[in-house]
C-alpha positions in Angstrom: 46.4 32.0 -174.8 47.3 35.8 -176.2 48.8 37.6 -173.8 49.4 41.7 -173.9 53.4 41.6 -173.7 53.3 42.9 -170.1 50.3 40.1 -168.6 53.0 37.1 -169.2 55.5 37.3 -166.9 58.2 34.8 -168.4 60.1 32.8 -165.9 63.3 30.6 -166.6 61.5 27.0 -167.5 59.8 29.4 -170.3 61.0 29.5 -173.9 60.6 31.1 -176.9 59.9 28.9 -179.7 59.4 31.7 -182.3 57.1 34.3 -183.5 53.6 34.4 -185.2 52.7 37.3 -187.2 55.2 39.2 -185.0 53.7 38.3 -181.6 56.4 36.1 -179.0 55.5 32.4 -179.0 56.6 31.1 -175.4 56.1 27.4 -174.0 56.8 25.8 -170.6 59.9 23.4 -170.2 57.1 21.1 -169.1 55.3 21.3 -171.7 58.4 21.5 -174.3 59.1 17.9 -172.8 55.9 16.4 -173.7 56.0 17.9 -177.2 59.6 18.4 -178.4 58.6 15.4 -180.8 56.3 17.3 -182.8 55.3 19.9 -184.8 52.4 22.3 -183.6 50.6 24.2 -185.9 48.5 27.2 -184.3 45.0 27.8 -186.3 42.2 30.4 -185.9 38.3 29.5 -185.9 35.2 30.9 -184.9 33.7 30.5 -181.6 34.5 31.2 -178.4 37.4 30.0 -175.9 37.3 29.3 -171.9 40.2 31.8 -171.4 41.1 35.3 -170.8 42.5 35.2 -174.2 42.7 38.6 -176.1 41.1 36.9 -179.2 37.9 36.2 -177.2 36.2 39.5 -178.2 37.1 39.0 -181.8 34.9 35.5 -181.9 37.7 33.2 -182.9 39.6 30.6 -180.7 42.8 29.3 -181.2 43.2 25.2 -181.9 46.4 23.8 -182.0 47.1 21.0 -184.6 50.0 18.4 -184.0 51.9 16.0 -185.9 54.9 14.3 -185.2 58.4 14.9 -186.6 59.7 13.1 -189.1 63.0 12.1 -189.0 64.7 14.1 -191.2 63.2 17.4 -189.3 64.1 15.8 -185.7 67.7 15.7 -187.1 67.2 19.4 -188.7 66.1 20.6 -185.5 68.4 23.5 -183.6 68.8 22.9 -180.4 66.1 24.7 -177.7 67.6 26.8 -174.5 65.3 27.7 -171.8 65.8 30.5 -169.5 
């Protein structure tokens, strides 16, 4: 979901994976440990999501697209700190 900065309240099993198009990308510890083996790709497309997204107005969704890792970027990977 896209949060304004001050409706996400980020607690200490949340992380900051990065940044897209300058907006915070945050995930759950939880969910880090399902998906620390691969690589998520967030997308746009048209329609409509079953959130209180802020893109929900603009009629787009976001999908997320996975893959695994290869080996080479497991071993290129920096290590993640929560909290």
């Amino acid at each position: 979901m896209c949060l304004s900065v001050n409706d996400l309240i980020i607690g200490k099993s949340d992380t900051l994976l990065g940044e897209i198009h300058g907006c915070k990308f945050y995930i759950s510890k939880d969910q880090f440990q399902r998906w620390k083996n691969t690589h998520l790709t967030i997308d746009v497309t048209d329609g409509r999501g079953a959130s209180f997204s802020l893109e929900i107005p603009l009629g787009v969704r976001f999908i997320t697209k996975s893959r695994l890792f290869t080996e080479k970027e497991l071993a290129d990977l920096r290590p993640v700190e929560f909290g």
